[in-house]
N, C-alpha and C positions, 0 to 999 in steps of 0.2 A: 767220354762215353755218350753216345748220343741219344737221348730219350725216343721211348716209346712214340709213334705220333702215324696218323692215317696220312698216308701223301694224296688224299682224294682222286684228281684225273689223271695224276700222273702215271700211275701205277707203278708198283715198285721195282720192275727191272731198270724205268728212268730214275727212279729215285738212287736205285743204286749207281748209277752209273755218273748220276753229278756228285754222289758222295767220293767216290773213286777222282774222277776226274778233279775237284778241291783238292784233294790230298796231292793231287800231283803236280801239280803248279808252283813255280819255283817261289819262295819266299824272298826271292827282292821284287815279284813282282805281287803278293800278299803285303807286304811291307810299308802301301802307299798305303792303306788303309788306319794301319794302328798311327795313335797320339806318340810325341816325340816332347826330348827336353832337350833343351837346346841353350848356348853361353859360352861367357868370356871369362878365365882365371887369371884374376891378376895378381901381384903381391901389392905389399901398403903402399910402394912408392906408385903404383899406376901404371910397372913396366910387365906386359904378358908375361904367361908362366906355362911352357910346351913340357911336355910328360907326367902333367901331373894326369892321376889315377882318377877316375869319375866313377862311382858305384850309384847306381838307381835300383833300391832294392821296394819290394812291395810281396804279398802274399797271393798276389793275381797272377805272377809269373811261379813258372812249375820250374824255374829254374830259381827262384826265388834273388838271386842278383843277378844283375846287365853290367860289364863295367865297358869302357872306353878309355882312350889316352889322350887329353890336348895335342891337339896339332903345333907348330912352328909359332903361328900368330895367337896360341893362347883358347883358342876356339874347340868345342867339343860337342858333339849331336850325339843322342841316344835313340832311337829310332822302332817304330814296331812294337811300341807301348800297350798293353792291353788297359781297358779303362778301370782304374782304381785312383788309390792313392799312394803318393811313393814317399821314401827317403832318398835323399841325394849325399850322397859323403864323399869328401873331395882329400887325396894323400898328395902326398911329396916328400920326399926325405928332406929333412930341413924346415919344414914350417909345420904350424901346428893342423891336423886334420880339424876339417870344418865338418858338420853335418845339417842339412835342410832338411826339415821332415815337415809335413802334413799341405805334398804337392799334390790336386788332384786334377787329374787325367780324364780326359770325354770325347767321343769321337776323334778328328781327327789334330785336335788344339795341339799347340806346339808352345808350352811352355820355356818361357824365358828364365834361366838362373846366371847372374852372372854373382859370380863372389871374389872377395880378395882376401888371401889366405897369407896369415901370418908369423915371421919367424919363429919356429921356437922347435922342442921337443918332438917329434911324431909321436908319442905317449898321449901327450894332450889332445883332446877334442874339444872342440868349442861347436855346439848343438843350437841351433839356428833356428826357432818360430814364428815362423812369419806368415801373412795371408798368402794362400795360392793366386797366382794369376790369375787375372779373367778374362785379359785382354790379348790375343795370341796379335802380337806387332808382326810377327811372319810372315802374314797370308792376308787377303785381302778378304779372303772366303766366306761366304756369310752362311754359317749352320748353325743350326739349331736340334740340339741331341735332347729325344725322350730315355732317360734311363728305365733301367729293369723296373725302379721302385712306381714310376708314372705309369709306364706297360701291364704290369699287374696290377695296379687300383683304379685305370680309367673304364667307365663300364659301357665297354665297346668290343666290339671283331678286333682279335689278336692278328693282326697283318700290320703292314709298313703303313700300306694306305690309311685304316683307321688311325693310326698312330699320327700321320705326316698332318691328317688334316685337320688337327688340334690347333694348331702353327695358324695364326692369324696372317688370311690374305694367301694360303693353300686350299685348293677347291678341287675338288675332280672335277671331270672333263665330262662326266655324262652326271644330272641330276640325283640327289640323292632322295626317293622318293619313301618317304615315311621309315624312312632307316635301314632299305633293307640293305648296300651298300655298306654296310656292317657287321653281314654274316660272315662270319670266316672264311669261308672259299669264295666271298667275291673279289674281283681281282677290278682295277680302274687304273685311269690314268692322273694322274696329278697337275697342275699347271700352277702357276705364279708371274702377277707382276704380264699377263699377256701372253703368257709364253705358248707353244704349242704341245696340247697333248702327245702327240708323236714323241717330243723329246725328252719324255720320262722316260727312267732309267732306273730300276731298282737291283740292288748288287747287295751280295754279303762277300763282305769282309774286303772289298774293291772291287771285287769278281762277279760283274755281269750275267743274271740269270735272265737275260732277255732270248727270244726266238732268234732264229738267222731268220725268218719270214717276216715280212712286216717292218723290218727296218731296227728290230733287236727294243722295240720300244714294249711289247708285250710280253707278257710273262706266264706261263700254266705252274709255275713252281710254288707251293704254299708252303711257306715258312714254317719252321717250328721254331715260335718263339718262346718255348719252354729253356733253348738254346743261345737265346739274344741276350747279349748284355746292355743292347740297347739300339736305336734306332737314330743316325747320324743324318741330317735333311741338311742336303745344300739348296738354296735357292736362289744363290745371288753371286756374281763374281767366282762362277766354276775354278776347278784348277785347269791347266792348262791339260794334261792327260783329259779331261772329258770331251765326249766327242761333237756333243752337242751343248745348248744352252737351257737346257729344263731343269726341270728340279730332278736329282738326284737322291735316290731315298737307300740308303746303306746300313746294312746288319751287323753288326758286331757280335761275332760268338763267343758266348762265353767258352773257355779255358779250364775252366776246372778251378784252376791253383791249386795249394797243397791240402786244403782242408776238404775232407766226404761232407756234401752236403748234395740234400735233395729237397723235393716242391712236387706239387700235384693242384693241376688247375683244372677245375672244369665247370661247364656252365652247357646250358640246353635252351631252346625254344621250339613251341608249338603253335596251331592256331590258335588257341585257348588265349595267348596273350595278343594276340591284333585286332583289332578295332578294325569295324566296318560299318559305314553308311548304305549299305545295297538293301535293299527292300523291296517289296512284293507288288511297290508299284512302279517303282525304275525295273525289274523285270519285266514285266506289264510291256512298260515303255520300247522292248528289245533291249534294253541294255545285258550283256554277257555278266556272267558271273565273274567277278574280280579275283585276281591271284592272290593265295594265299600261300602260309607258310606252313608246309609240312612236319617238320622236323629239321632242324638244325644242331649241331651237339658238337663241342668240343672238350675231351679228355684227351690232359697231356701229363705224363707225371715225366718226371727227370731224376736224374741224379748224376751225382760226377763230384768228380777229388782229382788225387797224384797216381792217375793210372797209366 
């Protein structure tokens, strides 16, 4: 269910029309965006194991288990992960089930499990506690993911941009002059590392909210990140599907899962709170009266479950 939220310039027949258009996009090509788990089954002697059973179950998924089947060499990918935490439990007729629990999931990270499962009963399980990964050996990709819990206690503009330029050695591309570059409908570009403004890219869920004018690098779309389960920044070593070399800044919507829950954010500013050096002899002087802030106001309440 999609929360309440003002789409500001957009107005809402465009607003409707990217909600429609999202939905219609096939899900292998949604798919590059969610986190993956990924591995080898072997049994004890070290020789691969094709057919066994792979379940990735978590309470983020509204289907609540994923499963797969090993291929020929042993090998098995789970793919389109939404970000939480999972269990992994591995069958076979013949050997005992194994189970991995407390694997967590973040932008686009591709966790490694390899396991070697051993003869016995399928009655038996042997339950498996270990640290999650933190190193995805898969990609060379260098991101850095703000979760939900960072997005709602940093006290800044709810966009990708305030979010991305947390990230040490991320800068927008035009100055950020006394904060206002913080209000929620402002929109900027991002750079890193030299790169050029132009080649920012901001996307939810893989899926490019950029103009066809301008080179797809600008965006009029304000996020509802009452919606985000979090904000995925690539800045380094793109994947090969990007079409440029910038920083990429990507939305993760949240899903629901199976539990009703909801949230209500809001926050306001006026003149009242900015500071001004302007005086009645710098007017004197000609100098113009300096811009201020009117009104600024963001309410977002959400909610969502297994609808």
């Amino acid at each position: 269910m999609v929360p309440k939220r003002s789409f500001g310039r957009i107005g809402w027949p465009v607003a409707v029309i990217a909600v429609v258009a999202s939905l219609a996009v096939p899900s292998s090509a949604r798919a590059q965006a969610g986190a993956s788990i990924t591995g080898v089954v072997k049994d004890a002697s070290g020789a691969v194991l094709p057919g066994v059973t792979v379940e990735a179950e978590s309470p983020v998924l509204i289907e609540r288990v994923r499963a797969v089947v090993t291929d020929g060499s042993g090998q098995y990918r789970i793919e389109a992960l939404r970000p939480g935490t999972y269990a992994v439990t591995f069958t076979l007729t013949g050997f005992n089930a194994l189970k991995r629990e407390g694997i967590e999931l973040t932008g686009t990270f591709t966790a490694t499990i390899n396991v070697d499962l051993k003869v016995g009963a399928l009655q038996e399980t042997v339950t498996v506690t270990g640290a999650s990964p933190m190193v995805d050996v898969q990609t060379s990709r260098q991101q850095r993911v703000m979760e939900k819990e960072v997005l709602d206690a940093i006290p800044s503009g709810r966009t990708a941009v305030t979010a991305a330029v947390l990230i040490p050695g991320v800068t927008l591309s035009s100055p950020d002059v006394g904060g206002a570059a913080n209000l929620p409908l402002t929109a900027g570009q991002l750079t890193m590392h030299g790169s050029v403004p132009n080649d920012y890219r901001q996307l939810i869920d893989g899926i490019t909210t950029g103009n066809g004018e301008g080179g797809a690098y600008a965006s009029g779309f304000v996020v509802n990140m009452t919606s985000a389960q979090e904000v995925a920044v690539d800045y380094a070593s793109g994947a090969a599907e990007q079409s440029t070399g910038g920083v990429y800044a990507n939305l993760i919507p949240r899903e629901g899962g199976n539990t009703f829950k909801g949230s209500m954010f809001g926050t306001a500013v006026n003149g009242a709170f900015q500071g001004s050096n302007y005086s009645a002899d710098l007017a004197s002087r000609g100098v113009r009266t300096p811009d201020s802030i009117k009104l600024a106001y963001d309410f977002n309440p959400g909610v969502g479950g297994a609808i």
